[in-house]
One Martini backbone bead per residue (centre of mass of N, CA, C, O) as a GRO file, in nm:
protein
  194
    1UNK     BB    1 -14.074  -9.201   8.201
    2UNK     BB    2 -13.968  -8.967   8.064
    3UNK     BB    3 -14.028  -9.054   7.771
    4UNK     BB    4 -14.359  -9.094   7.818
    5UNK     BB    5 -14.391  -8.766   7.864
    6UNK     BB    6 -14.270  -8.653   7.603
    7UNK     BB    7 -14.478  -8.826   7.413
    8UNK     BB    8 -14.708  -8.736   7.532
    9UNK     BB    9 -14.652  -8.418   7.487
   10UNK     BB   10 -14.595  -8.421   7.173
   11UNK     BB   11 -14.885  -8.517   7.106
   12UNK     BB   12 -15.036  -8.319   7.226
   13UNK     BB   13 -14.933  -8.075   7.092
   14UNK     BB   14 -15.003  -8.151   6.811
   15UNK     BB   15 -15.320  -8.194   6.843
   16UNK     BB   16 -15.375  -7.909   6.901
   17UNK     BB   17 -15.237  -7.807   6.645
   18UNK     BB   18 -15.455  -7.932   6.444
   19UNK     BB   19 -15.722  -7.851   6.610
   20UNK     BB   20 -15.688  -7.566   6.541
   21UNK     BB   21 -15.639  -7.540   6.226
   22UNK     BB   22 -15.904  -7.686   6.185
   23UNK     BB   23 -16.209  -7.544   5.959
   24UNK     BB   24 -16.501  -7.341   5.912
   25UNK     BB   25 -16.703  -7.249   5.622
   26UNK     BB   26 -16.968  -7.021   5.733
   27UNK     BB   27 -16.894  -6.785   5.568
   28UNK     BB   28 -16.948  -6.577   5.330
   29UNK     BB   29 -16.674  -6.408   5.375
   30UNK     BB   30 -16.351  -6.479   5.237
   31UNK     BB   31 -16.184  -6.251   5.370
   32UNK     BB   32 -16.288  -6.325   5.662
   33UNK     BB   33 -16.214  -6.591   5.701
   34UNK     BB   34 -15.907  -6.554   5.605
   35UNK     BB   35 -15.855  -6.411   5.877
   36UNK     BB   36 -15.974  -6.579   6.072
   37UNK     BB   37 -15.734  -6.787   6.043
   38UNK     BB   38 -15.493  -6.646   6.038
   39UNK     BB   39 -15.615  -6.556   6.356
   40UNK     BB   40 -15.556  -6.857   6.454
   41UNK     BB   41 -15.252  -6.953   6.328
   42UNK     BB   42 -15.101  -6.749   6.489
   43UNK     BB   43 -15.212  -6.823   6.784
   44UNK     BB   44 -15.134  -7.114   6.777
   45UNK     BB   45 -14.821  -7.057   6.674
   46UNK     BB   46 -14.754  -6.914   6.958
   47UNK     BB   47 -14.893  -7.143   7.177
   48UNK     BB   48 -14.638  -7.348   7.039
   49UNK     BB   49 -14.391  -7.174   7.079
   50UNK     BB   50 -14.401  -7.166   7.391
   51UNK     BB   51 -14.433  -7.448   7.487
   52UNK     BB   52 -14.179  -7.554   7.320
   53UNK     BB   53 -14.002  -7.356   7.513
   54UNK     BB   54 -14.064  -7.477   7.795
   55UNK     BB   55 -13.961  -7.763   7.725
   56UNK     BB   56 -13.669  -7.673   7.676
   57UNK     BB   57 -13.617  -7.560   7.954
   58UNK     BB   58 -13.681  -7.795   8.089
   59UNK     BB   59 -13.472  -7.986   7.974
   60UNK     BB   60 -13.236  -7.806   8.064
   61UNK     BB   61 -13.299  -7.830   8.388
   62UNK     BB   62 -13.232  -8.136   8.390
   63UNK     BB   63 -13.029  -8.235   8.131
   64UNK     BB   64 -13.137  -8.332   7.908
   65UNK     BB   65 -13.129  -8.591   7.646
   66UNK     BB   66 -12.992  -8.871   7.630
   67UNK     BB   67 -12.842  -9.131   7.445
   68UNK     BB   68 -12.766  -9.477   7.439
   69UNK     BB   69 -12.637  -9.648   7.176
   70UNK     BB   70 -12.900  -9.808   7.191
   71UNK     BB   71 -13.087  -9.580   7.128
   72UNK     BB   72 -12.908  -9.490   6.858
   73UNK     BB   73 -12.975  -9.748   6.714
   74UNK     BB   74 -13.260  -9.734   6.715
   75UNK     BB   75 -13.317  -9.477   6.580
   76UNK     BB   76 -13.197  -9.519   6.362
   77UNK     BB   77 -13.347  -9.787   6.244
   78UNK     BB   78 -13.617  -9.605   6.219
   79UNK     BB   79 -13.523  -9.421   5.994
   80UNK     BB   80 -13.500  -9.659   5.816
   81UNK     BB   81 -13.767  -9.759   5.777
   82UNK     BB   82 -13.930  -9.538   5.713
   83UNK     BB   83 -13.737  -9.525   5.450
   84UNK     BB   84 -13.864  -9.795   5.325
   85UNK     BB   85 -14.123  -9.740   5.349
   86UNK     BB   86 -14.137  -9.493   5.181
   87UNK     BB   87 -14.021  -9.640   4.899
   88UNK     BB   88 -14.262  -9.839   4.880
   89UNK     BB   89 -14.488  -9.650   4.833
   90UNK     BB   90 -14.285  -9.490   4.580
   91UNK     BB   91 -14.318  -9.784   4.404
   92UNK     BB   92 -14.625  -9.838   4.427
   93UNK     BB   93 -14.696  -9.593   4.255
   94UNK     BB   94 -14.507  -9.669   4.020
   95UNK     BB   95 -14.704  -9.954   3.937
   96UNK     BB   96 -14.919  -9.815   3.865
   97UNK     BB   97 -14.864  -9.650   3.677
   98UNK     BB   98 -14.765  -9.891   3.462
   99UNK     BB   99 -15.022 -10.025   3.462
  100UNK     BB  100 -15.170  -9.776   3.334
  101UNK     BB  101 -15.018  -9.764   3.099
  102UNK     BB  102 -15.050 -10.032   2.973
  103UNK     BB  103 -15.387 -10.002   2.932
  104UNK     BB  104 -15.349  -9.756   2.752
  105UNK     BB  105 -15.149  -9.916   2.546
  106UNK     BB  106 -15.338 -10.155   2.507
  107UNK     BB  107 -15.606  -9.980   2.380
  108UNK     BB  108 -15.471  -9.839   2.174
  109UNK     BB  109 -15.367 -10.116   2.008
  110UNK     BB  110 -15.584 -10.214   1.957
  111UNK     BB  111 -15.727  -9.954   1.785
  112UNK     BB  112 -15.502  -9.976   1.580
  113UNK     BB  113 -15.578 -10.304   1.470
  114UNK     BB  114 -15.889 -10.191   1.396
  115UNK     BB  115 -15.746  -9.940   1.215
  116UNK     BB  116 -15.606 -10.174   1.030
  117UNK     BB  117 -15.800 -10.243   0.889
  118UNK     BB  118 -15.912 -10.273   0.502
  119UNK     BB  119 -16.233 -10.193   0.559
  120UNK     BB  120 -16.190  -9.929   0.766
  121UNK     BB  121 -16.007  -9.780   0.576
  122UNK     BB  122 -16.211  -9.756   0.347
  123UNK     BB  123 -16.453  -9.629   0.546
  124UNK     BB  124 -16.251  -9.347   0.576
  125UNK     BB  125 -16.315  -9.295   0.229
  126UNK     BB  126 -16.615  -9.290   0.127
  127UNK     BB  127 -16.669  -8.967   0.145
  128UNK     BB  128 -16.473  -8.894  -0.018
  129UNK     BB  129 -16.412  -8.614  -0.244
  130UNK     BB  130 -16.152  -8.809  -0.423
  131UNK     BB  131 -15.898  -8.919  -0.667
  132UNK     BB  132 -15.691  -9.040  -0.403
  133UNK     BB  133 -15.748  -9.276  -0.259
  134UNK     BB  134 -15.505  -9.471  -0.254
  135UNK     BB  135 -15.303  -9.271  -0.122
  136UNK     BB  136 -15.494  -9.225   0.131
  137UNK     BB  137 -15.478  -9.520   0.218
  138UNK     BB  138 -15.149  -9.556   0.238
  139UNK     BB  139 -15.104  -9.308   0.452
  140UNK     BB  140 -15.281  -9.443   0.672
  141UNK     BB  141 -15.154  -9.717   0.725
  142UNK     BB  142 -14.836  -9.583   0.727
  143UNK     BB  143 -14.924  -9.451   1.031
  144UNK     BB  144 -15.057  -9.688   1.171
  145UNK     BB  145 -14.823  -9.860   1.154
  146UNK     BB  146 -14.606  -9.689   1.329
  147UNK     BB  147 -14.796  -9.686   1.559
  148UNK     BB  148 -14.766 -10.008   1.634
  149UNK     BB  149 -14.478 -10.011   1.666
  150UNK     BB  150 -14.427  -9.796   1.881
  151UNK     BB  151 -14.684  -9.917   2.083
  152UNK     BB  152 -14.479 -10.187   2.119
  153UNK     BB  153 -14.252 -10.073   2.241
  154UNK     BB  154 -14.385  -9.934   2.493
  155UNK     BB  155 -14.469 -10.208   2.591
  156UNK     BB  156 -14.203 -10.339   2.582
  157UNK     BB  157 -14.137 -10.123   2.846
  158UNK     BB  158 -14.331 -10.154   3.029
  159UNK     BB  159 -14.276 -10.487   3.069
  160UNK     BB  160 -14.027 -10.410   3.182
  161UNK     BB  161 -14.084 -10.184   3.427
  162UNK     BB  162 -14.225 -10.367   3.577
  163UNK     BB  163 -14.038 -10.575   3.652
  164UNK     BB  164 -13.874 -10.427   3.836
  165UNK     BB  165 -14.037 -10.322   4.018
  166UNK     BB  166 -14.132 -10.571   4.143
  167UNK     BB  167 -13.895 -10.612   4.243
  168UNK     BB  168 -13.769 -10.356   4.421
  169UNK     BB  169 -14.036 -10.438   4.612
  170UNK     BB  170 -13.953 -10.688   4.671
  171UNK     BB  171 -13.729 -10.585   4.832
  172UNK     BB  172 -13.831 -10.352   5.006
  173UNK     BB  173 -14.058 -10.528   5.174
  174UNK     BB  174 -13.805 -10.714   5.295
  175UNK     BB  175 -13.683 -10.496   5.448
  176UNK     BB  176 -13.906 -10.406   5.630
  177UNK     BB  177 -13.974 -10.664   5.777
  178UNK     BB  178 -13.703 -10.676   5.877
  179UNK     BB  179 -13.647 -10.450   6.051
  180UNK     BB  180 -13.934 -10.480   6.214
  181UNK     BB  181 -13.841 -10.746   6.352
  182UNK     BB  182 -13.596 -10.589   6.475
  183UNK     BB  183 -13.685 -10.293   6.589
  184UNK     BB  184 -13.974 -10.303   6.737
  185UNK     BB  185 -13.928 -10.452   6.957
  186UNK     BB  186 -13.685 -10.308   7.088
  187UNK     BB  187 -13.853 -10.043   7.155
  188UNK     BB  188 -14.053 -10.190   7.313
  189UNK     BB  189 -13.841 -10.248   7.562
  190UNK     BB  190 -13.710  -9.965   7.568
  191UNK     BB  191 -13.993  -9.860   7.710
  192UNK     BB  192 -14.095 -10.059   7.934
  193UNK     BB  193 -13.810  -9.984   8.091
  194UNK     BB  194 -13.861  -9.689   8.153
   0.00000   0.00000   0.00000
């Protein structure tokens, strides 16, 4: 019953200060705006911190909250758990990431193969007035040519680590459903016991 009252509370006070920080900019003059949302969070932050105080006087003269063996086993689990979801969340944003590089550099490489092609290049100095074309042709293969390797090369770069991201992801994703079938039971028993 302790516990519910305490989650209640920690709840409530956030809630309150989420919703008195959140301001509407109604207000021509931004520098009154700006005045006035810091005397709202100044505000804010004196009545939280206020409460805050309270709630810990009240648990010091209850005699503070201890955890036993298995409460502290759970609330480990889940701070582990936590620490795997936040993981996954940054692994998969880093295959979102490899994924756009692969089609970014899959797309420069398409582009550098068009412009590699023996018409492309006669095509880009047909304008040009200079009786070097043949070694202005010769300049830009072999530089179109080099960009072609590099390409070639951060691709098949791109396709390893995509091939890890994935694999780690998914090892990370079995971990976490793991936890959650091990600890999530245990922590909604050990709220209804209570």
């Amino acid at each position: 019953m302790k516990r519910r009252y305490l989650l209640t509370l920690v709840f409530a006070v956030t809630l309150a200060a989420t919703v008195s920080a959140q301001t509407n900019y109604q207000s021509g003059d931004p520098l009154a705006s700006i005045a006035a949302d810091m005397t709202r969070v100044t505000t804010s932050v004196e009545k939280l911190s206020s409460q805050l105080k309270a709630f810990v006087d009240k648990w010091e003269k209850v005699g503070g909250m201890t955890l036993s063996k298995k409460q502290q086993k759970l609330v480990m689990g889940l701070e582990l758990l936590v620490r795997t979801e936040q993981r996954v969340a940054t692994l998969q944003k880093f295959q979102i990431d490899v994924v756009e590089k692969q089609n970014e550099t899959r797309s420069k490489l398409t582009q550098n193969e068009i412009d590699l092609r023996p018409r492309n290049i006669e095509r880009s100095f047909v304008f040009e007035g200079t009786t070097e074309t043949v070694e202005l042709r010769e300049a830009k293969e072999k530089k179109l040519t080099a960009e072609r390797q590099s390409l070639t090369i951060l691709m098949n770069q791109l396709q390893i680590n995509a091939a890890e991201v994935n694999e780690n992801l998914r090892d990370a994703r079995d971990l976490a459903n793991r936890l959650r079938r091990m600890f999530l039971p245990q922590i909604e028993r050990e709220l209804y016991e209570q």
